[in-house]
N, C-alpha and C positions, 0 to 999 in steps of 0.2 A: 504494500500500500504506500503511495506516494504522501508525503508531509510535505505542507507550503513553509518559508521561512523569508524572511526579509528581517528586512534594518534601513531606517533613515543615514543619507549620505549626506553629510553638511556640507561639501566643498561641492558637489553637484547639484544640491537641492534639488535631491532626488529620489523616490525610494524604490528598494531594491528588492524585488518581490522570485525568488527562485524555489526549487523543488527538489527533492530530493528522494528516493527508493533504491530499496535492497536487492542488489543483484549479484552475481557470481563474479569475481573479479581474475582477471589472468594474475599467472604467476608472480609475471615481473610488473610491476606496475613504474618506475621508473628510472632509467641508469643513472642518474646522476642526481648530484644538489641543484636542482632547480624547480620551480616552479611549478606545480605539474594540474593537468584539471581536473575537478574532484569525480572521481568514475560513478557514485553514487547521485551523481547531477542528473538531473533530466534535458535530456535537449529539445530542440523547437520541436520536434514534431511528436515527441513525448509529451510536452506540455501541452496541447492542442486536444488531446482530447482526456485531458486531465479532468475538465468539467464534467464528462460525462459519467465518470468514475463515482461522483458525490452528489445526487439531486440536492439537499442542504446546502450547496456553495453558488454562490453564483460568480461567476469568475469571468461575465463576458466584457468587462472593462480590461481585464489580464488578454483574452485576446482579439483584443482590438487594436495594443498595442504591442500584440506580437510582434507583428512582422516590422515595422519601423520601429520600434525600441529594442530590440531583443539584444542585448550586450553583456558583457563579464565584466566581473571585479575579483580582486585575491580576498580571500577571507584566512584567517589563520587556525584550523580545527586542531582538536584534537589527532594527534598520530601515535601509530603504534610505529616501528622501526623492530626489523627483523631482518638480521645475516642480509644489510646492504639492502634490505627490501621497505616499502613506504607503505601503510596504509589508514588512508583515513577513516576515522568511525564516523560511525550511524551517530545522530543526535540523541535517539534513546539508547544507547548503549552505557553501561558504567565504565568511569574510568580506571583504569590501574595508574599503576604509582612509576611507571616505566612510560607512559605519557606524555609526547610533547606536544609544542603546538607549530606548525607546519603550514606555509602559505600555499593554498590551492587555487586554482580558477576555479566558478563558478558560475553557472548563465542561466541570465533572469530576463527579467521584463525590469525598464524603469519608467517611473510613474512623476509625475507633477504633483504637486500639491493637494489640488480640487481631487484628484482621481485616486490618491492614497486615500483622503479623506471617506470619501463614498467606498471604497474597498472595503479599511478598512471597521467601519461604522456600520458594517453589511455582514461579519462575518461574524458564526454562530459562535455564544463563547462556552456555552453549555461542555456538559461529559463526554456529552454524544461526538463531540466535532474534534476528533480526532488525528482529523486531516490537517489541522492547523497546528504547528510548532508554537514550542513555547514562545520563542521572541517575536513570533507572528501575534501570538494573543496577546502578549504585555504591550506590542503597540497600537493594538485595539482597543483596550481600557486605555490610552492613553488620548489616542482617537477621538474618548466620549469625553476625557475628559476635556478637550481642549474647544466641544460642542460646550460643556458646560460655562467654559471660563466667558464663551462667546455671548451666552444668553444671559449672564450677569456684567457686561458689559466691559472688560476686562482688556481696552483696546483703545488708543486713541491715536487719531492720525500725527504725521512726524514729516519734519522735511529738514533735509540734510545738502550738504553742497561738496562735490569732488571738482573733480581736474575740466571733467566735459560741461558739469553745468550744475542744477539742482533734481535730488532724487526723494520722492514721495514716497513714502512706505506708510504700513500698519505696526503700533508697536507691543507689544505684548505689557499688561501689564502684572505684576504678582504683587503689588505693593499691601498685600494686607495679610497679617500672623498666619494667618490660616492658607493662605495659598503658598505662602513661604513653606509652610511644612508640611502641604502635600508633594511639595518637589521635591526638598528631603529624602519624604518617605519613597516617591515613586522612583527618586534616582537609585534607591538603594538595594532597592528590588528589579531592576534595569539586570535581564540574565547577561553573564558575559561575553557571550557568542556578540550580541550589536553592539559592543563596545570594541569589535575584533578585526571588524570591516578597515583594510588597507587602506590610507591615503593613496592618491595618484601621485604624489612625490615618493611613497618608496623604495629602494630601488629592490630589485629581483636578480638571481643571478643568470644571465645570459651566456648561451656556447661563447667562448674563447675565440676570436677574430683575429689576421696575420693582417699587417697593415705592412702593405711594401715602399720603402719610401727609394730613392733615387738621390746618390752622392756623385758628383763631377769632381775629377782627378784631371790633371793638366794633362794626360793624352788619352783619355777612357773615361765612359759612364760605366760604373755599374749598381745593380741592385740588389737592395737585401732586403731580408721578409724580415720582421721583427712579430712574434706572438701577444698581444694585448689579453692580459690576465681579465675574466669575466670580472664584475664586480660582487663583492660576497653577499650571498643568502642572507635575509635579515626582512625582520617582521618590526615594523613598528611597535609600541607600545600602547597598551588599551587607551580610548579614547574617555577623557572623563565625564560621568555618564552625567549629571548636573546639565553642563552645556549641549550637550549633546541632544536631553531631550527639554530644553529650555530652547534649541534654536526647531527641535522637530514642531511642536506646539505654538510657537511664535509663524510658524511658515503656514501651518494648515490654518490657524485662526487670520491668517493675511490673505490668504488665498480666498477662504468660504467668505469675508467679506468684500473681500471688491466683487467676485460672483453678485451678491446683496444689491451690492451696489450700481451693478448694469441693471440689474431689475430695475431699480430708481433710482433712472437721472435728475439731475439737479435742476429743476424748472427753468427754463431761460429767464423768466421775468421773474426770478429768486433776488433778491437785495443786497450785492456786493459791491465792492469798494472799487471803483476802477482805477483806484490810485496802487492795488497791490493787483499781484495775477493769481486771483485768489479761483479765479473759474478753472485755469490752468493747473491751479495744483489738484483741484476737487476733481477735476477731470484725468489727472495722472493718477490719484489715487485707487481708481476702478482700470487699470490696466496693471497688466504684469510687467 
């Protein structure tokens, strides 16, 4: 049976919705320290008819953007290592104490803001729903919660100025005891799997390349190969989970309101100042 899994990407603002199932794995799974893709992944055409698998899920936002979003990221799992051999565990598997963590590809769907939202605000959180991985369901309650902060009004608009001009945003607000220490509490229960997701600055280690370069001698050219050493294997360190899901929460309540807000435009004959470009920013603030 296939388990759904994702995590919020803060440098892509974007999230990562992939799948995963038990299947029988060849011997050798990879000759060397590098990078390798996780075998228990599902691929595009595995994924496709994953819906049909689970009447309880609806998953036709997942594919619709299959085909134009379908991309990979490293994730760092749990690994066994045996006599030069790699293999990554299942998410419900226990771990042993011989355990490490190992950067794998991984291939998903990625999702915008509005369409995380509705995913996941749609998805069963019951006994029964199985299908969904843990770090899929913690960022479901997370989901509602960031419905709830919206209908206590927990937001107010912001304008900032960079290098190209000025940028309108929604800003998340927590300014009161009580939302302070549901972030706390919900960061601390944040599983470590989505705190594990790769940056795009990490580096990976890549085969070994010969760069030939070319010396002039007063009666002769010649050439020599010189071998360029890969760069080393290396996983970043977990992401702290606080910010993490203070910028997941801040993204979906910016997104569900400008949506709000194409609903209801600003009347033209509304009462602004035409000494500030106050229609300009009200009007940046309902786009992305």
């Amino acid at each position: 049976m296939a388990i759904l899994h994702g995590s919020w990407l803060p440098t892509q603002q974007r999230f990562f919705v992939w799948a995963e199932t038990w299947r029988r794995l060849e011997e050798t799974l990879t000759d060397g320290w590098e990078t390798m893709d996780h075998p228990y992944c599902l691929s595009a055409d595995e994924f496709k008819v994953l819906p049909k698998s689970d009447a309880q899920l609806d998953l036709s936002l997942l594919l619709e953007r299959l085909q134009s979003r379908w991309r990979d990221h490293v994730l760092a799992l749990p690994t066994v290592m045996e006599n030069g051999r790699i293999y990554p565990q299942l998410s419900g598997q226990s771990q042993t104490a011989d355990s490490v963590l190992y950067p794998c590809r991984v291939f998903g769907v990625m999702l915008p803001s509005s369409m995380a939202l509705k995913l996941l605000t749609g998805l069963p959180l019951g006994a029964d729903a199985s299908v969904v991985g843990s770090d899929l369901r913690y960022w479901s309650h997370m989901a509602r919660w960031s419905l709830d902060l919206m209908a206590r009004g927990k937001f107010v608009p912001t304008v900032s100025a960079d290098g190209s001009g000025a940028i309108a945003t929604w800003h998340l607000l927590l300014n009161s005891a009580v939302d302070q220490a549901r972030l706390r509490q919900f960061s601390d229960q944040m599983p470590l799997v989505c705190r594990l997701y790769q940056s795009l600055k990490t580096q990976t280690r890549k085969s070994s390349t010969t760069k030939t370069t070319k010396s002039k001698t007063a009666g002769s050219k010649t050439a020599k190969s010189k071998t360029v050493a890969p760069p080393p294997l290396a996983i970043g360190f977990p992401e702290v989970a606080s910010p993490l899901l203070q910028d997941f929460v801040a993204s979906l309540v910016a997104a569900k309101v400008r949506d709000l807000a194409q609903t209801q435009p600003l009347p033209v004959t509304a009462p602004l100042s035409k000494d500030l470009p106050l229609r300009e920013w009200v009007g940046a603030l309902t786009q992305d």
